[in-house]
Every structure is written in C-alpha cells, then in structure tokens.
DOVEXVO-365479 format. One record per residue (C-alpha): residue number from 1; residue in one letter; z, x, y. Coordinates in steps of 0.5 Angstrom, whole numbers, padded with zeros to 4 digits. Layout:
+-------+------+-------+-------+-------+
: pavex : sedo :     w :     u :     v :
+-------+------+-------+-------+-------+
:   NUM :    a :     Z :     X :     Y :
...
+-------+------+-------+-------+-------+
% end
This chain:
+-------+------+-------+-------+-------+
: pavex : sedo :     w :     u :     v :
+-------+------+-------+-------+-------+
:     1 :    x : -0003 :  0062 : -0024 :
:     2 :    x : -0008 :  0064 : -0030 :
:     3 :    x : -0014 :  0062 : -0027 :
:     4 :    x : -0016 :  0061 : -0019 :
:     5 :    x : -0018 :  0055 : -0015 :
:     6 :    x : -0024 :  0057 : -0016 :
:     7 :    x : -0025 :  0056 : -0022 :
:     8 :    x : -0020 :  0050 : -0022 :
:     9 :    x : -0024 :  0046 : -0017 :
:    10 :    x : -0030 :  0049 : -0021 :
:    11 :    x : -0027 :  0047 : -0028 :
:    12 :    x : -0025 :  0039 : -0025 :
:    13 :    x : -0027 :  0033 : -0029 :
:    14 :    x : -0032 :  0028 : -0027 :
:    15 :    x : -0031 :  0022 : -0032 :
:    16 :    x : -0025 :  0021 : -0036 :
:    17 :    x : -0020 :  0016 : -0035 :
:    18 :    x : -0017 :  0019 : -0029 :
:    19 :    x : -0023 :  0018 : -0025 :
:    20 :    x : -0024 :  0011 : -0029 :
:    21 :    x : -0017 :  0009 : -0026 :
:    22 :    x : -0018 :  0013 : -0019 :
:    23 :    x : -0026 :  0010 : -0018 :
:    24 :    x : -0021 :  0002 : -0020 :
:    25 :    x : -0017 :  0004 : -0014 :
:    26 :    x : -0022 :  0004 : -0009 :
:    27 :    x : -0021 : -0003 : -0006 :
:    28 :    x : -0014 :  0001 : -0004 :
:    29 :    x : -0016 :  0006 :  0001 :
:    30 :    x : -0023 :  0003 :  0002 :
:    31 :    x : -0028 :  0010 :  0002 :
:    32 :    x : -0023 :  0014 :  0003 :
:    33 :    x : -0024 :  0019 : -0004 :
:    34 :    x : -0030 :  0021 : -0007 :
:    35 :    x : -0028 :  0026 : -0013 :
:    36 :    x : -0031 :  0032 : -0010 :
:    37 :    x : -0031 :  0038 : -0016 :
:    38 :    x : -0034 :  0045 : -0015 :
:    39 :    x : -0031 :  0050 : -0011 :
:    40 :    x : -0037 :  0052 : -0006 :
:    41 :    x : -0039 :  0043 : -0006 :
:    42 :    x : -0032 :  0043 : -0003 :
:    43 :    x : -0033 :  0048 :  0003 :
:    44 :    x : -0040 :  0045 :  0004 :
:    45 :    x : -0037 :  0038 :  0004 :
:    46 :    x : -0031 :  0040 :  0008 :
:    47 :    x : -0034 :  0044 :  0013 :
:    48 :    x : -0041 :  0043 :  0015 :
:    49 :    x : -0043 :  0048 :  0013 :
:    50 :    x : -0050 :  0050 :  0010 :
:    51 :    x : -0051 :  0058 :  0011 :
:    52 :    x : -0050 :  0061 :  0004 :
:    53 :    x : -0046 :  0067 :  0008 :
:    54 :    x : -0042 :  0063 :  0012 :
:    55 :    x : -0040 :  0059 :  0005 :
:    56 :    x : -0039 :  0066 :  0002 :
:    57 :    x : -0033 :  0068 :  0007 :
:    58 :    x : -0030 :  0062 :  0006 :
:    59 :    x : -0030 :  0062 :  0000 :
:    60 :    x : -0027 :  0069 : -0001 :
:    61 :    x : -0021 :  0067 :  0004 :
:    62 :    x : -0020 :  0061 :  0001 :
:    63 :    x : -0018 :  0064 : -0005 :
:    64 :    x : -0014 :  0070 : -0002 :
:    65 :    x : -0009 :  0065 :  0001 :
:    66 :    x : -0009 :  0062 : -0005 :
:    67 :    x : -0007 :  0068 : -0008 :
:    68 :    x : -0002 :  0071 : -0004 :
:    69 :    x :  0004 :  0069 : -0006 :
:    70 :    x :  0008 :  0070 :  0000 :
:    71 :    x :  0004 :  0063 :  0002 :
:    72 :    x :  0006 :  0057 : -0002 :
:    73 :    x :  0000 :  0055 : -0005 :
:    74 :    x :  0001 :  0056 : -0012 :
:    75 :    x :  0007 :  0053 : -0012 :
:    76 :    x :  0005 :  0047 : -0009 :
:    77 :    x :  0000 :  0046 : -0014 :
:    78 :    x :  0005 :  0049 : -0020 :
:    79 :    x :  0009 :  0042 : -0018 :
:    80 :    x :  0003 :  0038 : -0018 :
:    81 :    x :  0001 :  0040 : -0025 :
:    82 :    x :  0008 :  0040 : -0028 :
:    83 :    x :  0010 :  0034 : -0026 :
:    84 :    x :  0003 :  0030 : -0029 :
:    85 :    x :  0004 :  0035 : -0035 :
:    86 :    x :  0011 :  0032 : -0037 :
:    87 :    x :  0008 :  0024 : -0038 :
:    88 :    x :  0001 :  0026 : -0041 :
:    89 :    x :  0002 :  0030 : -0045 :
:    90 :    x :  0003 :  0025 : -0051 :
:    91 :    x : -0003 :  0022 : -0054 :
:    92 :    x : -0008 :  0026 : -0050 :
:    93 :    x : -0012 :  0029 : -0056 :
:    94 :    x : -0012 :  0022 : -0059 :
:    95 :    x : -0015 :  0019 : -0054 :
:    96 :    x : -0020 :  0025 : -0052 :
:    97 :    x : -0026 :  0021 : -0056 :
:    98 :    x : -0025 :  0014 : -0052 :
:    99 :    x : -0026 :  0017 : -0046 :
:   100 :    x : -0034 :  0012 : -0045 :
:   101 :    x : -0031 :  0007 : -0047 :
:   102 :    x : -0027 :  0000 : -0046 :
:   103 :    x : -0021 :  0002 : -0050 :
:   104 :    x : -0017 : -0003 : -0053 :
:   105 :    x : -0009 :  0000 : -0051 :
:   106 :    x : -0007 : -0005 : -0057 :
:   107 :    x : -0010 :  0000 : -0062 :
:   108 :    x : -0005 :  0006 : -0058 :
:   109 :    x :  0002 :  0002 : -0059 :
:   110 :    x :  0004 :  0006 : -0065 :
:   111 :    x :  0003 :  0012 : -0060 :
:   112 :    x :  0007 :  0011 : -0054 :
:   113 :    x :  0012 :  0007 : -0052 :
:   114 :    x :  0014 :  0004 : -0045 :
:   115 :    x :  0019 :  0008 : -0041 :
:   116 :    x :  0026 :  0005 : -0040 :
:   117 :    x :  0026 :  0002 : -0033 :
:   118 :    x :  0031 :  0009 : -0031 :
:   119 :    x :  0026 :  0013 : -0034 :
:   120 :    x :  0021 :  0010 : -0030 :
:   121 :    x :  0024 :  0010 : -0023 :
:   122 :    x :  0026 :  0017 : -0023 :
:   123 :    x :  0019 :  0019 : -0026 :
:   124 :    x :  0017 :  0015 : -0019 :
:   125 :    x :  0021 :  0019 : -0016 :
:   126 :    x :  0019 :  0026 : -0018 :
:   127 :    x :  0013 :  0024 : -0016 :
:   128 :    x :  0015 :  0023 : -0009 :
:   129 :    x :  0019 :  0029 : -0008 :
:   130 :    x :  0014 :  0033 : -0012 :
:   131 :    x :  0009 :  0030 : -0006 :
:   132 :    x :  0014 :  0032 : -0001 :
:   133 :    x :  0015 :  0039 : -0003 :
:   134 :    x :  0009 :  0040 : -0004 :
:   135 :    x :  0007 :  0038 :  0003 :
:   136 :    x :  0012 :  0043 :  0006 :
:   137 :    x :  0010 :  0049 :  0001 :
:   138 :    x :  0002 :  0048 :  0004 :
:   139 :    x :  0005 :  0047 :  0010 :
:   140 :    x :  0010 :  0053 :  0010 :
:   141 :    x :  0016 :  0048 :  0013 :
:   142 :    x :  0022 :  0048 :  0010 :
:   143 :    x :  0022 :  0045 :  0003 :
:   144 :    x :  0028 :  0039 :  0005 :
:   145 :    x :  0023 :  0037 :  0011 :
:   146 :    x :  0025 :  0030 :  0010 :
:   147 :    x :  0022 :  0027 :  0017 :
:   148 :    x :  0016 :  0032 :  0018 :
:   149 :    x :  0014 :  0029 :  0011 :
:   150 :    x :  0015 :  0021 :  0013 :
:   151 :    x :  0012 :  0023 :  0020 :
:   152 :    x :  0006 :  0026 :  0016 :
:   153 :    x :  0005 :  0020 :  0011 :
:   154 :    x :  0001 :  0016 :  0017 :
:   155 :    x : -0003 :  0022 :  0018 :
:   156 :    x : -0006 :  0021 :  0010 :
:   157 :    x : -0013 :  0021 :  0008 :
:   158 :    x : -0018 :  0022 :  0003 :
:   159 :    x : -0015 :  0026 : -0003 :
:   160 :    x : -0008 :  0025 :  0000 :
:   161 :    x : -0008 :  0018 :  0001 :
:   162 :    x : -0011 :  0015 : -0006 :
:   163 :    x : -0005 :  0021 : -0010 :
:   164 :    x :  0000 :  0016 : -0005 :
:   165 :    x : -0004 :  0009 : -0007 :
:   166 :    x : -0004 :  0010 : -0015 :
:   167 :    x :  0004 :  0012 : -0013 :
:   168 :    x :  0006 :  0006 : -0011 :
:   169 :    x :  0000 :  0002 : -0016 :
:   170 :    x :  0001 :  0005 : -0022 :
:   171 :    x :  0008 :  0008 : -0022 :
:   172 :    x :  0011 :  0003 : -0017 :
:   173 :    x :  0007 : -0004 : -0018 :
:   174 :    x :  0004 : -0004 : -0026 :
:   175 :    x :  0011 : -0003 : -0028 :
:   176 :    x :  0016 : -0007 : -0024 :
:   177 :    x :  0012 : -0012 : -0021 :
:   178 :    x :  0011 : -0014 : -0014 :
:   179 :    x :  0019 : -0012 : -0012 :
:   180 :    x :  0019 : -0005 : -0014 :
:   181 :    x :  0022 : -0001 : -0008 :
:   182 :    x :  0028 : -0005 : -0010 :
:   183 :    x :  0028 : -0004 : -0018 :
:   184 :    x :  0027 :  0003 : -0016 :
:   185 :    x :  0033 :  0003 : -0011 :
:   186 :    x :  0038 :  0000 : -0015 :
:   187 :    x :  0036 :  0005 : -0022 :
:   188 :    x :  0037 :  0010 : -0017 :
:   189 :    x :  0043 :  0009 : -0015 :
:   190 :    x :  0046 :  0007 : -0022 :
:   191 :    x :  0043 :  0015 : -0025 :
:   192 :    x :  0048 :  0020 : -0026 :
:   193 :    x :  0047 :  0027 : -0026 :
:   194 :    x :  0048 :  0028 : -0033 :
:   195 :    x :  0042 :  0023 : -0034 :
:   196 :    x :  0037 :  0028 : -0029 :
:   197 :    x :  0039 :  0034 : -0034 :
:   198 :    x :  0036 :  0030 : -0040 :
:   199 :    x :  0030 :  0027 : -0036 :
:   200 :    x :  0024 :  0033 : -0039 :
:   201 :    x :  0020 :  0033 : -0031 :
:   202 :    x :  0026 :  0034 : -0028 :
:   203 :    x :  0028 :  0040 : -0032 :
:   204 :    x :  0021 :  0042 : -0031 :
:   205 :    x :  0021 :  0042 : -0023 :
:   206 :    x :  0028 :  0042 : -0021 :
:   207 :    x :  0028 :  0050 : -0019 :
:   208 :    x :  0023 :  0048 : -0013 :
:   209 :    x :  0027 :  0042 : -0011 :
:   210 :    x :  0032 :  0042 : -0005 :
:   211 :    x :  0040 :  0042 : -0007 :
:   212 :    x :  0045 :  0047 : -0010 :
:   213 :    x :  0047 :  0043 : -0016 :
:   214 :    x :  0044 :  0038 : -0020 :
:   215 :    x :  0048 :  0032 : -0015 :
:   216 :    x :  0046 :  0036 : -0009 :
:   217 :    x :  0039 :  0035 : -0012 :
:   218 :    x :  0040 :  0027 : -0015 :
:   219 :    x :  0043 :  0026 : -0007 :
:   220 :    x :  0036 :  0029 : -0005 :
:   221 :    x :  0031 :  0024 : -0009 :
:   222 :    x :  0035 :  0019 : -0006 :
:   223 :    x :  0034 :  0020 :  0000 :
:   224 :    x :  0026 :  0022 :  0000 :
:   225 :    x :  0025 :  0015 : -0004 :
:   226 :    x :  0030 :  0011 :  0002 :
:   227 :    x :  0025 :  0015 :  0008 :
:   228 :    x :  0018 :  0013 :  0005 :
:   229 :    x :  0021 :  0006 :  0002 :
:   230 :    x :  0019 :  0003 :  0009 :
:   231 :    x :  0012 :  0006 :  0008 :
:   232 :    x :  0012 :  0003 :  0002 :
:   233 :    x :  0013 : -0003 :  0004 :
:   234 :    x :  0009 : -0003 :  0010 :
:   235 :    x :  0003 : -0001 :  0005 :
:   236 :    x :  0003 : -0006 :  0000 :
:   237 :    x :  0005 : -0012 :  0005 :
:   238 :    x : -0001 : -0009 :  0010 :
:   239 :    x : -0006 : -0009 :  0004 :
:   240 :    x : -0003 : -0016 :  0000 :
:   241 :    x : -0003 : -0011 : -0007 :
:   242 :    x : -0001 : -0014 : -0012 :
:   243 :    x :  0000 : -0013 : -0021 :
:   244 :    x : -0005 : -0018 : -0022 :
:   245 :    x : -0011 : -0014 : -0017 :
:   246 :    x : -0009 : -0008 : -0021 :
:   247 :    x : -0010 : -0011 : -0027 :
:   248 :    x : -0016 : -0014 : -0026 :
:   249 :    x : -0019 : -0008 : -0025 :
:   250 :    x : -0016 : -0004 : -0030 :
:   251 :    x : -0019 : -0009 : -0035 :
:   252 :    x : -0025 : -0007 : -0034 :
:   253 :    x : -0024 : -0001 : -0038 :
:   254 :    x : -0018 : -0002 : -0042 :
:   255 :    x : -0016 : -0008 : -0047 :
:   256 :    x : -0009 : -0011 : -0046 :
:   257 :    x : -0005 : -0016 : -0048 :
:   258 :    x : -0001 : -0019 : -0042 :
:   259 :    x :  0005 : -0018 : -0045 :
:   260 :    x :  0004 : -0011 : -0046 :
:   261 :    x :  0005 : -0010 : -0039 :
:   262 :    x :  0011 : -0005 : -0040 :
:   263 :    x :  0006 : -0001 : -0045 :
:   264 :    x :  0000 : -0001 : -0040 :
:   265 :    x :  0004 :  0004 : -0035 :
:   266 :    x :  0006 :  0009 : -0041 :
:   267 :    x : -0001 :  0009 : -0042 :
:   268 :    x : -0003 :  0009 : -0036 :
:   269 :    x :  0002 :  0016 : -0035 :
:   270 :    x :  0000 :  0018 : -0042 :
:   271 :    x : -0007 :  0018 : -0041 :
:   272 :    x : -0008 :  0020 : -0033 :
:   273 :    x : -0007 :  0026 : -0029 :
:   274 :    x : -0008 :  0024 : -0022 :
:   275 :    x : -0003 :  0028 : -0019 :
:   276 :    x : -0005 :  0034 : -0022 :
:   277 :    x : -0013 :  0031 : -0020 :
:   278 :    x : -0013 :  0030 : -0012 :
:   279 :    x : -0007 :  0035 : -0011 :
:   280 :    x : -0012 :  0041 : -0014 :
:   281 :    x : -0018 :  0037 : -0008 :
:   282 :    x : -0013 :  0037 : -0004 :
:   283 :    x : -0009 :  0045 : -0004 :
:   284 :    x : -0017 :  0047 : -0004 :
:   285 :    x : -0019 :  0042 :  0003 :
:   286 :    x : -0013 :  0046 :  0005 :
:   287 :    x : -0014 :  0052 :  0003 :
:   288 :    x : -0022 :  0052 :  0006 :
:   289 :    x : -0019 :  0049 :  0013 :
:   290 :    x : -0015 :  0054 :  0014 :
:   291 :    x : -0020 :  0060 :  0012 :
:   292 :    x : -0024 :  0056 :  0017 :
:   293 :    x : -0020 :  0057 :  0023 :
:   294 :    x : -0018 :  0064 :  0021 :
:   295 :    x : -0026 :  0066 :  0021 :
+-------+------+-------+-------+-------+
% end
C-alpha cells in the first residue's frame, strides 16, 4: 500500500457522485451510513471516545494492524479498490467538473457503453465474492468460508450494509430489472472459463479468489452468488425495492432518458466508487474496534 489508512480515511470525499448516489440509497438501509471521513473522527465516533491520548494510541494501534502484513487488512482493502478501479476508470476525468451539478447522462453516451448482460452478471458477481473475500481476510478465516460469510450478512450494519444495498440496487436492479437473481443465475451458468480470463476485473483479483484454476474459481462465483441469492431475494422482497424508486432518486441528479436504462448503470460504474468508499469506512471501523479491544 502506498499510502496509510490514516491518510486513506483522511483523504475520502465528501461530496462526489459516490456520496450523491450512496446519500439517494438512504431510503434502503434507513440511517444506517453516514459518510464518516477523517481518520481521528472515525475513532471519535466509533468508540466514544473523547481524551486525546487515548484517541492517540488507538490510532497508533490501529495503523500498526493495518500495517502488519501477516494480517489481512491491506488485502482486503486491495480488492475493494480494484474491483471498483476496473469499472470506473473510463470517463472519470471527463465527469471530474460535473460533480455539483445535475448531469444530463445523454451528453456521456459517446463515452461509455452499456455492459453486455455476461459482463454485467460477472461484474455483480465479483463484487460479491470480493465482499466475501474480503470479509474473511478481516476476519483472519479461511478466504473460501462460504457459510461464515452468509451467517455474517444478518449481522450487516452502517458501511456495510449500504456496500451490499447499492450491490443489489445498482448492480442488480438498474440493470436487470426486478428479476435480477434469476438473469444473473442464468448468465453464470452459460460463462466459460474462457469468457472469466477475458473479463479485466476478474484478471485484476483473481489471485485472492479461491479455486486452483480459473473453472475451479467460476465454480467458486457461482456458488457464492447461489449462497446469498436467498439474502438477496429476502432484501429486496422485505423492502418492496424496485427500479422505479431507484430512478426516481437518482433523477434527482442525473438526466436520463427512460430508454437509456442499460446506459445509466454503465454510468453509474463509470462514474461511482462505492466498494472502494464504504470498504475504506469499513477496514478502518474495524481496524479501531480491534485496537479498541486490544488496549
């Protein structure tokens, strides 16, 4: 890592279109994420925690996990970053001086393109294993824990559990409509390997992702994504979502034409970082908890 949490968590936005999108997802997960930036505001608001000392130590322990390598901390925040870099890197610098104000998408269209629907279900499907991974490597579990993954999704709150509620709004509904789980399920199972080794964010993170071969690691993405289907399924059902909320909101912001659907979510991946944004909140709560604990 180049540069510390500290200076991470320091170094986070507070208004972009991440924050636009994430602030529009609110009705989701109702109070559940507020986008905590700063390093020493994080420990304040995690812990409580108000002598300058004490905030001191936490801090220094904090990034002394961070640091040691044997842990999995950098790793884990590795994946966030590149899993995010993969689909929104193209046309960022383009959109850079947008960000304030209401973006007409129709002006973009000769940037990006929409994803094929292969592309897109293995695009949400990385994303999920990346969680998965992730959370084992935070947790210092094996990285194929399946079961401890899905028995953890209950457990989900603040940064968390808004990363999984844009995964399944932005990644899920915007661009397959309300039967997602389904159009995902089927993609997957007509992949090859072969299409998996010409997939850029597969390539970027496959070395963390269980399985010994590329088939080993496709059968590995299909199994995750047929463990969490049902949690899927039970979060949008519980919460009645649908595309026409999701729009609604993100109208707000962003001009689009309502047969431009399949573009919106290229934009959206285009010009949002949200796994990297919540999973950099989320690496230093933990980070802090455990320092906590230890001290």
């Amino acid at each position: 890592m180049s540069k510390s949490i500290y200076e991470l968590v320091n170094e986070l936005p507070t208004d972009n279109m991440t924050i636009k999108v994430l602030k529009s997802l609110d009705f989701v997960v109702p109070g559940e994420w507020q986008n905590l930036v700063g390093f020493e505001n994080t420990i304040r608001e995690v812990t409580g925690e108000t002598d300058e000392e004490m905030i001191q130590q936490i801090g220094d322990r904090a990034v002394f996990l961070f640091n040691d390598k044997s842990q999995g901390y950098q790793n884990a925040l590795w994946l966030y970053q590149t899993v995010d870099s993969a689909d929104s890197a193209l046309g960022a610098a383009a959109l850079a001086n947008k960000i304030g104000e209401k973006i007409p998408l129709l002006g973009f269209l000769n940037h990006i393109t929409p994803n094929p629907d292969k592309a897109q279900a293995i695009d949400l499907s990385l994303k999920l294993v990346v969680e998965l991974v992730a959370f084992c490597q935070i947790n210092g579990i094996p990285g194929d824990s399946i079961g401890d993954f899905v028995g953890s999704l209950g457990d989900y709150s603040g940064e968390s559990l808004m990363r999984m509620a844009a995964l399944v709004c932005l990644d899920g509904l915007i661009p397959f409509g309300p039967d997602f789980i389904l159009k995902v399920q089927s993609s997957l199972s007509n992949i090859s390997p072969k299409d998996l080794e010409e997939n850029s964010a597969f390539n970027q993170v496959k070395k963390l992702i269980p399985g010994n071969n590329t088939s080993g690691q496709l059968d590995f993405i299909g199994n995750s994504f047929d463990s969490v289907k049902g949690w899927m399924s039970s979060f949008v059902g519980d919460r009645n979502l649908n595309p026409q909320q999701l729009f609604s909101r993100l109208g707000s912001f962003i001009e689009y034409s309502e047969d431009k659907l399949d573009y919106l979510a290229a934009f959206l991946d285009v010009t949002t970082n949200y796994y990297e944004h919540t999973g950099t909140q989320t690496l230093a709560r933990r980070l802090i908890e455990r320092a906590v604990a230890e001290i």
